[in-house]
Backbone as numpy.savetxt, mean C-alpha at the origin, in Angstrom:
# Nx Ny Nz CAx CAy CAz Cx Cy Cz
-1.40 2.19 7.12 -1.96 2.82 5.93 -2.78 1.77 5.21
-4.23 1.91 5.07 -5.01 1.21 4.35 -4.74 0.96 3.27
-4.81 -0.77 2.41 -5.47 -0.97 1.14 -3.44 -1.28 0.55
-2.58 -0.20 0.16 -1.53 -1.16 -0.10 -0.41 -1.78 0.39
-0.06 -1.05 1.89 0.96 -2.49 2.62 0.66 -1.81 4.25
-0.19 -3.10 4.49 -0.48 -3.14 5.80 0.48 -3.87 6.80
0.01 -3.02 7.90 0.59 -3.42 8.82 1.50 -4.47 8.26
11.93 -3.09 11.69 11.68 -2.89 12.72 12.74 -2.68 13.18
12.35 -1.92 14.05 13.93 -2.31 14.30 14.10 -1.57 15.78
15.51 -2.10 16.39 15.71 -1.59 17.67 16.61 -0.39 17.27
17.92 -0.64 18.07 18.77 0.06 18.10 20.31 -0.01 17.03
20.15 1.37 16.09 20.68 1.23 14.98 22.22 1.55 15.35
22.31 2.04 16.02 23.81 2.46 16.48 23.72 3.48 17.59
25.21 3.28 18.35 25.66 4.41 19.58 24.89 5.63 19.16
25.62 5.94 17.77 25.17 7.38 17.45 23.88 8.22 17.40
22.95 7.03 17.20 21.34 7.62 17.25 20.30 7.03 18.06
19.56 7.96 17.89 18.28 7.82 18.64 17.46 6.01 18.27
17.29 5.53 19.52 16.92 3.79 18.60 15.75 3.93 18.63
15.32 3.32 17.43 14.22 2.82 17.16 13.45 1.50 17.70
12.38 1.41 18.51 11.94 0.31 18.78 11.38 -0.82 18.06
11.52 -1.86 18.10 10.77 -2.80 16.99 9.35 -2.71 16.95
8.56 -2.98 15.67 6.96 -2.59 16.07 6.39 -3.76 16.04
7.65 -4.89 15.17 6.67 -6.29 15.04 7.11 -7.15 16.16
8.14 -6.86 17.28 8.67 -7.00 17.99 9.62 -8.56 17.34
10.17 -9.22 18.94 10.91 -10.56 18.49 11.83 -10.43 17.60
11.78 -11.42 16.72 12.92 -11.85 16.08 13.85 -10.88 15.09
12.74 -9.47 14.92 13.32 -8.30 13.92 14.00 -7.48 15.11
13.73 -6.79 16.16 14.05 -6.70 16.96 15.55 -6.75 17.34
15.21 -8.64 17.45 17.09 -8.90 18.00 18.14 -9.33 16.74
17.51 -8.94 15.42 18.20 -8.94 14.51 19.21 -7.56 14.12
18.17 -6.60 14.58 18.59 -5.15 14.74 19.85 -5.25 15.54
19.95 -5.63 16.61 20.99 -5.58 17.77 22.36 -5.87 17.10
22.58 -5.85 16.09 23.73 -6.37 15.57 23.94 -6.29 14.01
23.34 -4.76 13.82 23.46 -4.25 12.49 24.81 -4.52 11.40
25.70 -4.56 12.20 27.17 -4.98 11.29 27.24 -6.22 10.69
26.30 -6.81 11.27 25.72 -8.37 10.42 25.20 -7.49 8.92
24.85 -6.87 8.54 24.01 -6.96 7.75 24.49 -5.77 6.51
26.40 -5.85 6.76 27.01 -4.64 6.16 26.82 -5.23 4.42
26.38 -6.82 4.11 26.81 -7.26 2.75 25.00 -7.12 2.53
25.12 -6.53 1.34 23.77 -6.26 0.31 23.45 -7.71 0.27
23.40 -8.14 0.28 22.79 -9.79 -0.23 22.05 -10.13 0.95
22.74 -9.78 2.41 21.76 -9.95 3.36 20.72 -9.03 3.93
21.38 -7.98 3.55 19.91 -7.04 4.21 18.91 -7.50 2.85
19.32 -7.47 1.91 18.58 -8.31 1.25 17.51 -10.03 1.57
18.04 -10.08 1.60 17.20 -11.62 2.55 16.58 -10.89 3.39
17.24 -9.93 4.44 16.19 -9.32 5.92 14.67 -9.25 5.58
14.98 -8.57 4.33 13.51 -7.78 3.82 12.61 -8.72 2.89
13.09 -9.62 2.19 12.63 -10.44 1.84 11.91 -11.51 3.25
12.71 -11.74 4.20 11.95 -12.71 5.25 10.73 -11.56 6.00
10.78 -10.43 6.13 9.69 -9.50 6.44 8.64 -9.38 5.59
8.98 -9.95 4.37 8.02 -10.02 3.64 6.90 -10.79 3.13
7.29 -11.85 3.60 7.29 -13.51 3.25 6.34 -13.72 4.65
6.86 -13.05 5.79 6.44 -13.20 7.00 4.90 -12.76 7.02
4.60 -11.76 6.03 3.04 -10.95 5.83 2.68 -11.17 4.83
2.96 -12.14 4.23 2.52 -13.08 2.77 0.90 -12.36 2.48
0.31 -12.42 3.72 -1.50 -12.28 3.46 -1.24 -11.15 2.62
-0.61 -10.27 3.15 -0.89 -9.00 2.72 0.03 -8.26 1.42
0.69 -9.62 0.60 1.50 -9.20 -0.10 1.26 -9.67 -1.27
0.10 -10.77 -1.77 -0.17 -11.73 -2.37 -0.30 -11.08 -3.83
-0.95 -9.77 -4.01 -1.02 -9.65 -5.67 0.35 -8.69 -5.93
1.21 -8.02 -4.68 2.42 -7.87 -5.38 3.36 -8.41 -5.73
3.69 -9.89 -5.19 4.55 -10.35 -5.67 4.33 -12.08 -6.48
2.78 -12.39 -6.40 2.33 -13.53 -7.41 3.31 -13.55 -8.34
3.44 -12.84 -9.58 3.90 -12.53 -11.01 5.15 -12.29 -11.39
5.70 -11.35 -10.04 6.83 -10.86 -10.27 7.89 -11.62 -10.57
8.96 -10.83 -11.55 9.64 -11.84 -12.62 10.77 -12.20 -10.96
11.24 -13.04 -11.23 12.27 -13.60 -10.10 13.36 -12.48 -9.92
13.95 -11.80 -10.75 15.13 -11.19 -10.42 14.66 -9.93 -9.91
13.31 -9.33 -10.15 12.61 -8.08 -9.37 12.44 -7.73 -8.05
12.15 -9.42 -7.22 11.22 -9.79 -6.25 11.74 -9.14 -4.78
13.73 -9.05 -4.80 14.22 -8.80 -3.50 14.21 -7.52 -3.71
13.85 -6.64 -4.95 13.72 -5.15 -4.83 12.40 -4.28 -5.18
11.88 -5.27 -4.97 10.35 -4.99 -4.28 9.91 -5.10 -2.84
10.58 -6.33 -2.46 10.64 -6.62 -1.00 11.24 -5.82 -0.47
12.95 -5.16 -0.87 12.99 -4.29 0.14 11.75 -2.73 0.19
10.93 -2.56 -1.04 10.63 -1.49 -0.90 9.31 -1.43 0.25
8.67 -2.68 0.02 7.97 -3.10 0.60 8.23 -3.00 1.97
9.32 -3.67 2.37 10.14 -3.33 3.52 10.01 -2.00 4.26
10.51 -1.23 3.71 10.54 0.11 3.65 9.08 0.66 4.04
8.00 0.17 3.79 6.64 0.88 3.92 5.95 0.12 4.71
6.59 -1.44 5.12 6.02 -2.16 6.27 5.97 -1.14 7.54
7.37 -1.03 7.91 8.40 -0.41 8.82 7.52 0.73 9.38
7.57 1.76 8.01 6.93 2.70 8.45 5.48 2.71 8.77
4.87 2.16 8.11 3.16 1.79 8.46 3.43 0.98 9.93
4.48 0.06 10.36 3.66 0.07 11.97 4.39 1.37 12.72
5.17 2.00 12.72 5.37 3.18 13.48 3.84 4.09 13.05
3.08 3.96 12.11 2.49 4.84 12.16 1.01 4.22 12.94
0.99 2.95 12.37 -0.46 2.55 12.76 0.09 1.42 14.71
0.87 1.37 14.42 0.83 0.44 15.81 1.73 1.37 16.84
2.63 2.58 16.41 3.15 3.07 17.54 2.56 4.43 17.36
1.63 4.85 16.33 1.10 5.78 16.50 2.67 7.36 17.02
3.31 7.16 16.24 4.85 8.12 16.34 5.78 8.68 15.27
4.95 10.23 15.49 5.89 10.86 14.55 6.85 11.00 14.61
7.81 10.97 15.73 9.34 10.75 16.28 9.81 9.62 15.29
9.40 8.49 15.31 9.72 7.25 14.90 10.15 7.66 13.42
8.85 7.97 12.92 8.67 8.43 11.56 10.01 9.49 10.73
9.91 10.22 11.98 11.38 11.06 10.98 12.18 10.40 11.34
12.33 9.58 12.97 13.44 9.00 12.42 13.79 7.93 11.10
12.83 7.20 10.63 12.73 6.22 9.86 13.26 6.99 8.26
12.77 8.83 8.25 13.47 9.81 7.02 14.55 10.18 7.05
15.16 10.12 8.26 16.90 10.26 8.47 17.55 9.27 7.83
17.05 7.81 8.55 17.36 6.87 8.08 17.67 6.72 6.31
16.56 7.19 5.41 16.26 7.22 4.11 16.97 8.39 3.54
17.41 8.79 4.59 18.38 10.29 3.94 19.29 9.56 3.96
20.02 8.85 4.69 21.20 8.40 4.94 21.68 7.16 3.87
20.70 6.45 3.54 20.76 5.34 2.41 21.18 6.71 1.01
20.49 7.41 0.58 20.32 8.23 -0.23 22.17 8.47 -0.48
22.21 9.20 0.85 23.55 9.49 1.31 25.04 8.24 1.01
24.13 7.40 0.45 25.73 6.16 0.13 25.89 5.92 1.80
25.42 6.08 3.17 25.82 5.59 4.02 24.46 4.95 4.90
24.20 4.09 4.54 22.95 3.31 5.25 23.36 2.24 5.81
22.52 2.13 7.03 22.96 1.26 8.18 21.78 0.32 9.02
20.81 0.85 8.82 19.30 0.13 8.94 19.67 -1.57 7.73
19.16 -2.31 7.63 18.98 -3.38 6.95 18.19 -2.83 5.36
17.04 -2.58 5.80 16.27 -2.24 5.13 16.94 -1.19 4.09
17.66 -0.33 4.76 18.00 0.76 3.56 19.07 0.47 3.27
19.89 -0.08 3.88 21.33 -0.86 2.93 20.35 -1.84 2.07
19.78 -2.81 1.77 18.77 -2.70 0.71 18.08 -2.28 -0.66
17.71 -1.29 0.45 16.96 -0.05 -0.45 18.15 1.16 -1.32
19.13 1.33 -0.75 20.61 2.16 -1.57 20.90 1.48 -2.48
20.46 0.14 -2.50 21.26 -0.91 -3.56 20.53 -0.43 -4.62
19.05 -0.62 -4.08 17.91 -0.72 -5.25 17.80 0.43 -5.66
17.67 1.70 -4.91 17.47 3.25 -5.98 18.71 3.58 -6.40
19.77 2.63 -6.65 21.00 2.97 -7.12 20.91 2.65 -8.34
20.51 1.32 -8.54 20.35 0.80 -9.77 19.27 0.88 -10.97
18.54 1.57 -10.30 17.02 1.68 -10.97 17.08 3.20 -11.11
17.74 4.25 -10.51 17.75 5.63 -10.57 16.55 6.43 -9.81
16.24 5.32 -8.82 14.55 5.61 -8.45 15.04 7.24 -7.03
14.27 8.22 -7.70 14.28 9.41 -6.87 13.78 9.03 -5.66
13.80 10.22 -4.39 13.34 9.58 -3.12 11.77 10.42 -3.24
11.35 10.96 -4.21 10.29 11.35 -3.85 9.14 10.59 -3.25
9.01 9.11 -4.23 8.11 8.36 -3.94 8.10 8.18 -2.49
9.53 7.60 -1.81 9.10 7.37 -0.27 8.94 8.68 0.82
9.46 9.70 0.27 8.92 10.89 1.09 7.78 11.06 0.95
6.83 11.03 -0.46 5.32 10.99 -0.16 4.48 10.12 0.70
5.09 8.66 0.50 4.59 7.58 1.12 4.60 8.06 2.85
6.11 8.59 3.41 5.89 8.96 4.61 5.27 10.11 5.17
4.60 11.21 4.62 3.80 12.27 4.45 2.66 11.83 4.94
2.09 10.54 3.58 0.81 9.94 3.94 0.69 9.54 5.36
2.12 8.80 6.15 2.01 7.82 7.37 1.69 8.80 8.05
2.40 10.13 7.99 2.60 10.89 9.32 1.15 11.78 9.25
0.03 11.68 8.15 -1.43 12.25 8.28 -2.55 10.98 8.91
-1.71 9.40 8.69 -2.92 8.27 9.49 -2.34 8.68 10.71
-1.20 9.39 11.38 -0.83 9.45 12.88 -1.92 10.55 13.44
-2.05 11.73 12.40 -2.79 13.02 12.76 -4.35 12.26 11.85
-4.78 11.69 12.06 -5.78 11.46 10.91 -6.91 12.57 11.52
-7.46 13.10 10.15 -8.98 14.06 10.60 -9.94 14.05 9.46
-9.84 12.60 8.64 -10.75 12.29 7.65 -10.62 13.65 6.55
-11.81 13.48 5.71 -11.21 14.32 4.53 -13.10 14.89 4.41
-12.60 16.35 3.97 -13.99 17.06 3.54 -14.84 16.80 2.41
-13.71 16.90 1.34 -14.14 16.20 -0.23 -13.54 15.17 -0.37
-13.98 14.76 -1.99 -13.20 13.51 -2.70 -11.74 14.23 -2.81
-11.47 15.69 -3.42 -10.52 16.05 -4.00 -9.82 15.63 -2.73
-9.88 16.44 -1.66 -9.19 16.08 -0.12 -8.85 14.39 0.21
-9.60 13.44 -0.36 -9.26 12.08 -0.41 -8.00 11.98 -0.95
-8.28 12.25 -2.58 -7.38 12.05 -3.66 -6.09 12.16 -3.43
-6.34 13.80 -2.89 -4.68 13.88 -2.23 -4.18 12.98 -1.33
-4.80 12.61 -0.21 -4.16 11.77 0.51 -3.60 10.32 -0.02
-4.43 9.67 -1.32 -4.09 8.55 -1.81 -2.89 9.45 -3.07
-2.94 10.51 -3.20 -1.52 10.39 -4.14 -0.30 10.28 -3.26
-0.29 10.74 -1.91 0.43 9.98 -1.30 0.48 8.40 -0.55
-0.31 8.23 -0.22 -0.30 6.68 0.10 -0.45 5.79 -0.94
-1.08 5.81 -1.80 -1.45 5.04 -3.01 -0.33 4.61 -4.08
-0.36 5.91 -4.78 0.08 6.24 -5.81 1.95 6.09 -6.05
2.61 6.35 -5.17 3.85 6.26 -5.03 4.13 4.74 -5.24
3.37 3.60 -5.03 3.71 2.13 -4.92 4.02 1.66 -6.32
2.61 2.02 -7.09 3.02 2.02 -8.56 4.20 2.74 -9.06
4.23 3.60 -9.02 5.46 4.70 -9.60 6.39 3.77 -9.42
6.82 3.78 -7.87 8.18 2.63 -7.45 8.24 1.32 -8.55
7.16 1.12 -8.53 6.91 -0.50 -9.63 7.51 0.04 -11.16
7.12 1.03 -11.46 7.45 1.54 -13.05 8.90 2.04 -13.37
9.14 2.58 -11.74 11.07 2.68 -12.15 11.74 1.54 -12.45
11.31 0.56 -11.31 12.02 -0.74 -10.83 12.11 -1.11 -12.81
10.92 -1.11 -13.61 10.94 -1.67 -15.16 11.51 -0.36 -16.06
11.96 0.63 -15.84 12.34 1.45 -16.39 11.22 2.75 -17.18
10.32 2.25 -16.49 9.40 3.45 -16.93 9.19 4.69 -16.06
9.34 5.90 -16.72 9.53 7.46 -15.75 8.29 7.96 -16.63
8.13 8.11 -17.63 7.01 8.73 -18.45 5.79 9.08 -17.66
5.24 10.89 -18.09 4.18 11.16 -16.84 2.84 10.22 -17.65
2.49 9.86 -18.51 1.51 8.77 -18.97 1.25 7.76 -18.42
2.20 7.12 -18.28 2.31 5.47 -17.44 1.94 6.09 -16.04
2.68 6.83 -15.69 2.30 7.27 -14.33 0.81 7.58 -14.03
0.43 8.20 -14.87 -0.62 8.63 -14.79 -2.09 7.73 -14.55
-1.40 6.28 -15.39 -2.45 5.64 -15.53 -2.38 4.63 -14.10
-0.70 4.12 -14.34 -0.59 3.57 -12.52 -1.78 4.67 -11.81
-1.31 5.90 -11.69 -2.14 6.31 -10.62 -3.60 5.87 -10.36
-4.13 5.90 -11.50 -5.43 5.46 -11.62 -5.64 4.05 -11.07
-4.61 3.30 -11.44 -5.24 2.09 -10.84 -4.62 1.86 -8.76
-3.67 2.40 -8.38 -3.61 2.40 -7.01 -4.60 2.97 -6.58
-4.83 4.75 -6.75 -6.09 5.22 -6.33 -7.23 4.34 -6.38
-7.87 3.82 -7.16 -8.54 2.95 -7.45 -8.21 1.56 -6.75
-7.42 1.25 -6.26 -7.46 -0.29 -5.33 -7.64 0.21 -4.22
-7.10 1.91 -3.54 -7.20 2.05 -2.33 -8.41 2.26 -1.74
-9.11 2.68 -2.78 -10.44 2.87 -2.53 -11.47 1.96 -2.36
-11.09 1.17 -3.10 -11.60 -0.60 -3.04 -11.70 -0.96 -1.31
-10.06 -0.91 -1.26 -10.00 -1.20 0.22 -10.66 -0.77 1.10
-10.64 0.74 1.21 -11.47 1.65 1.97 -12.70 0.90 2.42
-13.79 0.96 0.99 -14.91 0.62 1.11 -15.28 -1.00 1.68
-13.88 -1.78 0.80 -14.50 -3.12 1.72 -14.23 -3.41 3.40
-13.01 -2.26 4.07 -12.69 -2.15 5.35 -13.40 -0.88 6.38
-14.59 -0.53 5.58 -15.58 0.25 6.47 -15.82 0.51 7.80
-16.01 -1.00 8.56 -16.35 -1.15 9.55 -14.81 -1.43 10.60
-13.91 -2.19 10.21 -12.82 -2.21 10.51 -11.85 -0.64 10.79
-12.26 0.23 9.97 -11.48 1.28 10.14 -12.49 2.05 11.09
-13.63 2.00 11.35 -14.76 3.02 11.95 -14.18 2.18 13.54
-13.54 0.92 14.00 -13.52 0.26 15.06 -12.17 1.21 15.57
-11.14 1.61 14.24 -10.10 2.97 14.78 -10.11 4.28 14.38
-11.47 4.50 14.76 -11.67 5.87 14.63 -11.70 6.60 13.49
-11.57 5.72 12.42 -11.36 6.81 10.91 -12.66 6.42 9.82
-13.00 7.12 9.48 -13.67 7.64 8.27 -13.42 7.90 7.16
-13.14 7.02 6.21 -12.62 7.73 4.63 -13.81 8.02 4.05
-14.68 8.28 4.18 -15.59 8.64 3.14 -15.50 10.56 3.02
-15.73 11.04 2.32 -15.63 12.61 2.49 -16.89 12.79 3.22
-16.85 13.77 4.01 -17.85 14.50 4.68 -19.00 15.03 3.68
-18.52 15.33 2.75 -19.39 16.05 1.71 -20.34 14.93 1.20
-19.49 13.74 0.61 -20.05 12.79 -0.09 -21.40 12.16 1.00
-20.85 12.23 2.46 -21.86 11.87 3.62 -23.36 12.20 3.47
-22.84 13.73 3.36 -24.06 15.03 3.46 -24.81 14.76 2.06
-24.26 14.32 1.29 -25.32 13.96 -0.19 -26.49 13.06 0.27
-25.78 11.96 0.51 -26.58 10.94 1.00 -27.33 10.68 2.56
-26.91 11.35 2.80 -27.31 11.44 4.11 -27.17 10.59 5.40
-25.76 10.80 5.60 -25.29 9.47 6.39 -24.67 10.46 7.14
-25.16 9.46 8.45 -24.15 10.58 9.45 -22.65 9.22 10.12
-22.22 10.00 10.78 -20.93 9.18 11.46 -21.50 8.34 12.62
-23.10 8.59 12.94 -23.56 7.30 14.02 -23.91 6.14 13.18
-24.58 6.76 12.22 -24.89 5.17 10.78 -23.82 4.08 10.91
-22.48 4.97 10.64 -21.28 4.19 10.01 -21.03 3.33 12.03
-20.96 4.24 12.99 -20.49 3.54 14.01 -21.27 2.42 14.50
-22.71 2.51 13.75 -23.46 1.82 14.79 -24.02 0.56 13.41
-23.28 0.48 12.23 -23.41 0.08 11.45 -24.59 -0.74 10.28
-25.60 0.53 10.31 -26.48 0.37 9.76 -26.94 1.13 8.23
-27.38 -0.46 7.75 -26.80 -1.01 6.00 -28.70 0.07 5.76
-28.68 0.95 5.87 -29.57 2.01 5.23 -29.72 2.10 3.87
-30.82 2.50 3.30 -31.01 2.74 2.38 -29.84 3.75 1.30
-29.79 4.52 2.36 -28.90 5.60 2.03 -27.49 5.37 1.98
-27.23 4.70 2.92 -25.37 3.94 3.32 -25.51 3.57 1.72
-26.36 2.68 1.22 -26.56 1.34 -0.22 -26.16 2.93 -1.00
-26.64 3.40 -1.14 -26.59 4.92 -2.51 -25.27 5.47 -2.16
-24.80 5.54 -1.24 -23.70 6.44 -0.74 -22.59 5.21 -0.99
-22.65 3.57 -0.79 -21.61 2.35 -1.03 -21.42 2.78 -2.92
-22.75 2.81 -3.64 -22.93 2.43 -5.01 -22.27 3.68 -5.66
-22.43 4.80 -4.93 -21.47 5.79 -5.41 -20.15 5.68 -5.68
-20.33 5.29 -4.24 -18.08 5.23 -4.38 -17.53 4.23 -5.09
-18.04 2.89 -4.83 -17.81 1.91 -6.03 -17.80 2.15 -7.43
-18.97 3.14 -7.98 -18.56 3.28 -9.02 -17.10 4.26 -9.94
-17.14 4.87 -9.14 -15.94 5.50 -8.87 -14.27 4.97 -8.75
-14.68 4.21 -7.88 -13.38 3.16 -7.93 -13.37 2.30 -9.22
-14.40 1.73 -9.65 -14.54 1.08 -10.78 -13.91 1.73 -11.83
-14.31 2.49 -12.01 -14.14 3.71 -13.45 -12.34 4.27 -13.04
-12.01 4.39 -11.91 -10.31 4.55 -11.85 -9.96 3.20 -12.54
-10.29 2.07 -11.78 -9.40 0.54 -11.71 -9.56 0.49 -13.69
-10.92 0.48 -14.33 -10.67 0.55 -15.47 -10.37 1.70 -16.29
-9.98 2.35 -16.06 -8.78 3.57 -17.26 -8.05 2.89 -16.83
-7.49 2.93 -15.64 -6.27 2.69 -15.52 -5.55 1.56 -16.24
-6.31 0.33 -16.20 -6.00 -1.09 -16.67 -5.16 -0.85 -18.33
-5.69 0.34 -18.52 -4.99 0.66 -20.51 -3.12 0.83 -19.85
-2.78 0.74 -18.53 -1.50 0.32 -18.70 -0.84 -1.00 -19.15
-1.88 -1.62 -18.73 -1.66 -2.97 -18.92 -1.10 -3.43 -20.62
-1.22 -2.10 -21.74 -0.91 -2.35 -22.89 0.34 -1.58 -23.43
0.96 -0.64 -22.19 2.14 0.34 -22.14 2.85 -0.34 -21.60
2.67 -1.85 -21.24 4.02 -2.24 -20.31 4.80 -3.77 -21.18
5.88 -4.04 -20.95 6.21 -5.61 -21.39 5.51 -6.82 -20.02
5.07 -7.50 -21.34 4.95 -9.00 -20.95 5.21 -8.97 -18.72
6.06 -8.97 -18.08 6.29 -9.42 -16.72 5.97 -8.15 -16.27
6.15 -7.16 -16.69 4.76 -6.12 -15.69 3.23 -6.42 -15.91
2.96 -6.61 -17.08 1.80 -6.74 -17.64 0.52 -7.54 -16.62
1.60 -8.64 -16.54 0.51 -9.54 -15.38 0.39 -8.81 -14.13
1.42 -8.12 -13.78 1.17 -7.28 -12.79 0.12 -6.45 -12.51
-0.08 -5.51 -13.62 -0.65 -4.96 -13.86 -2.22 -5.07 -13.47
-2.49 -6.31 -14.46 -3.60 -6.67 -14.65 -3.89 -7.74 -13.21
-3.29 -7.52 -12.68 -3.55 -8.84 -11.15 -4.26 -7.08 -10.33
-3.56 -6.23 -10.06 -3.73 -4.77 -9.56 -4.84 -4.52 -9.77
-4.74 -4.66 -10.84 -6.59 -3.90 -11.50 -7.66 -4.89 -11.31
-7.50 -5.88 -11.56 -7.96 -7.24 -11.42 -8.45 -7.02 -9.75
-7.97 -7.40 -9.17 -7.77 -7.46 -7.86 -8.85 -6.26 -7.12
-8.78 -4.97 -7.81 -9.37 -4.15 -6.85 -10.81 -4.51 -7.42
-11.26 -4.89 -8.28 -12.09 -5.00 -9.74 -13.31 -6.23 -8.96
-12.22 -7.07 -8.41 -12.79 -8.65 -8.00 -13.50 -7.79 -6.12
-12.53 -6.91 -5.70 -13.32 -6.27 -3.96 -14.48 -5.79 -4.23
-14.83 -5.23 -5.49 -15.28 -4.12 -5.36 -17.06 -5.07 -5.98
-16.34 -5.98 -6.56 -17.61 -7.38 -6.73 -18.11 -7.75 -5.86
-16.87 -7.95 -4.85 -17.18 -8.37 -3.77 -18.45 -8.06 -2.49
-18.12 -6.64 -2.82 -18.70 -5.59 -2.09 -20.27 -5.91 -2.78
-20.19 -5.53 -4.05 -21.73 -5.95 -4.60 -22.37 -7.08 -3.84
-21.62 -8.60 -4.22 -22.62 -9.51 -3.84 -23.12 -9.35 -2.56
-22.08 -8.55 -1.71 -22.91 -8.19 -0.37 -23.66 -7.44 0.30
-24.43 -6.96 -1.00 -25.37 -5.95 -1.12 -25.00 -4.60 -0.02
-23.79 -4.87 -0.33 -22.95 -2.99 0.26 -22.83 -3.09 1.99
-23.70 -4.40 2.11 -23.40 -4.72 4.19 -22.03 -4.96 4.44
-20.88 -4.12 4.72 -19.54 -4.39 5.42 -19.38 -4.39 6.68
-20.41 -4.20 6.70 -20.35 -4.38 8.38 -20.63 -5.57 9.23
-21.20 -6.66 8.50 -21.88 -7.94 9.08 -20.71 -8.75 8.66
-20.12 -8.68 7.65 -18.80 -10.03 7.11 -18.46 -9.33 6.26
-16.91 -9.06 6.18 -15.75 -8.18 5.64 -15.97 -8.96 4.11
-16.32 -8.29 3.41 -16.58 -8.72 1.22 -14.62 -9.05 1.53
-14.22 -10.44 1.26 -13.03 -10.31 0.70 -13.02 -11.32 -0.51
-12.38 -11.77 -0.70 -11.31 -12.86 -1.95 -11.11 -13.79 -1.55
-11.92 -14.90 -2.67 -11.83 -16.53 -1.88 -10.01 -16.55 -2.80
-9.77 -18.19 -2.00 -8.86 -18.45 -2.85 -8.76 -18.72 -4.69
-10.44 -19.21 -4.92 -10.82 -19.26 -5.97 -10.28 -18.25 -6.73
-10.77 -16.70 -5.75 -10.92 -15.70 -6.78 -9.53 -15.26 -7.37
-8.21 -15.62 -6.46 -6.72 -15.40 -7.11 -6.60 -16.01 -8.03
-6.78 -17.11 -7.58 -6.81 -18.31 -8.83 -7.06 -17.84 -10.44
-8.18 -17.44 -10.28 -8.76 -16.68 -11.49 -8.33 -15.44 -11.95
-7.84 -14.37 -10.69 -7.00 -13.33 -11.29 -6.03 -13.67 -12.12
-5.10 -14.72 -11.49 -3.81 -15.18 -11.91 -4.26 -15.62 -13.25
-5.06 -16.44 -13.40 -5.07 -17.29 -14.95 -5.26 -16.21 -15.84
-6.23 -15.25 -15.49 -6.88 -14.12 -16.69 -5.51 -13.27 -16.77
-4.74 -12.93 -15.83 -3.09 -11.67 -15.92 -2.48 -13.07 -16.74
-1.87 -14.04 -16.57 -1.26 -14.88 -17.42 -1.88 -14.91 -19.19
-2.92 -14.76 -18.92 -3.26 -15.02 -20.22 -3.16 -13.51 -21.24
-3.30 -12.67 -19.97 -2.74 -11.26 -20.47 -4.10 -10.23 -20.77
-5.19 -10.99 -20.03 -6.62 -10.60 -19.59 -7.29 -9.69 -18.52
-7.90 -8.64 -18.98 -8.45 -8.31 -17.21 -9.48 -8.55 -17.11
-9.97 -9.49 -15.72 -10.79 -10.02 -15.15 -12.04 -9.07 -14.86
-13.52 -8.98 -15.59 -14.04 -7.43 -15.01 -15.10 -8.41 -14.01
């Protein structure tokens, strides 16, 4: 699943169907011996070292985060690693429900995966409903069937499930349920995923997918050989400047959470918004070509997220 946690396990017990590892190795033969992992403190660590392990891809969720948050983010994180490679590397909806049994079963006071002995700890204590990760796995099991989207609205939906649930999870974890806060999180995930989208153009057209709406195509006049054969057209530039602005205008409403939250979300916040804010720059200086060198984030540019969220700033 593009834009918020990219890219295990074997065999969970006699009783069920096993799951194969997707990152293979060392998660793998950790699985083999689930009764290791009956004390919360260590499936705790599990998910934390899975996490740590994809650092690249984890960098503005857990920069900020206050220390005592970090292993119940990781496991959630956990939780959406897992399922994003069953979806993107084993391409398996089998996998997938099994991975919702699994999450029924944590739910259930009886979890046995690492990850969701974990994760039972954490929606125990936080009161966090399972909706969020049933949407999240909704989203996985439409990148397995992917068939791109007609409109924006048809986008949208798909990022209120992939997107949007990450924040939410973030706002229980601090005690916020209110549909406001939510509302505005939403704005800013939608808004980073879209970021992503646009700066991973060419990368996602190499597996077959298309996020742009069909409709939005037909405005501008781009067909699906433009995007495959990756040519920075006049029209691609009008059809990039569109969607950017768009993402722009989510990432900033949204950022007015940044004044609904305390102090150690706050930087969060503003690293999120920040962050999609700094791709989507990115994308500019490269005059909308994603196809010749991927627009990303020097180290500089964290650097500078981080100082402006510390200072309690968003970076535009």
């Amino acid at each position: 699943m593009n834009g918020q946690f990219k890219h295990v396990s074997d065999h969970l017990s006699q009783a069920r169907p096993a799951i194969a590892p997707a990152a293979g190795g060392e998660w793998g033969a950790a699985l083999r011996a689930p009764n290791e992992f009956s004390e919360v403190a260590a499936a705790y660590a599990w998910c934390t070292k899975l996490a740590r392990s994809h650092y690249e891809n984890f960098t503005i969720a857990s920069w900020l985060m206050p220390r005592q948050m970090r292993r119940h983010v990781h496991a959630i994180y956990a939780f959406a690693r897992i399922a994003d490679d069953f979806a993107d590397e084993q391409h398996s909806l089998a996998r997938l429900d099994e991975w919702q049994r699994e999450l029924e079963l944590a739910y259930d006071g009886a979890p046995r995966h690492p990850v969701m002995v974990a994760l039972a700890d954490t929606v125990k204590r936080f009161a966090i409903p399972p909706d969020p990760f049933l949407d999240l796995l909704t989203a996985f099991r439409s990148d397995v069937n992917f068939r791109g989207f007609e409109t924006m609205a048809d986008l949208l939906g798909y990022t209120r499930c992939s997107a949007n649930p990450v924040g939410r999870l973030v706002l229980y974890l601090f005690g916020f349920r209110d549909p406001e806060r939510q509302r505005l999180s939403d704005l800013i995930c939608t808004g980073l995923q879209l970021a992503n989208f646009w700066q991973d153009v060419a990368i996602d057209i190499a597996k077959g997918r298309i996020y742009f709406p069909r409709q939005d195509m037909e405005q501008y006049s781009v067909t699906d050989a433009d995007l495959r054969e990756g040519r920075v057209t006049a029209e691609f530039i009008e059809l990039m400047r569109h969607e950017v602005l768009r993402a722009r205008e989510m990432l900033l409403a949204g950022s007015a959470l940044s004044t609904l939250v305390g102090p150690d979300l706050r930087r969060d916040v503003l690293m999120f918004a920040g962050g999609g804010l700094a791709i989507l720059r990115a994308i500019e200086r490269a005059r909308y070509d994603v196809f010749h060198a991927r627009p990303k984030l020097t180290r500089l540019d964290y650097l500078r997220l981080g100082w402006h969220a510390v200072g309690g700033r968003l970076r535009l």
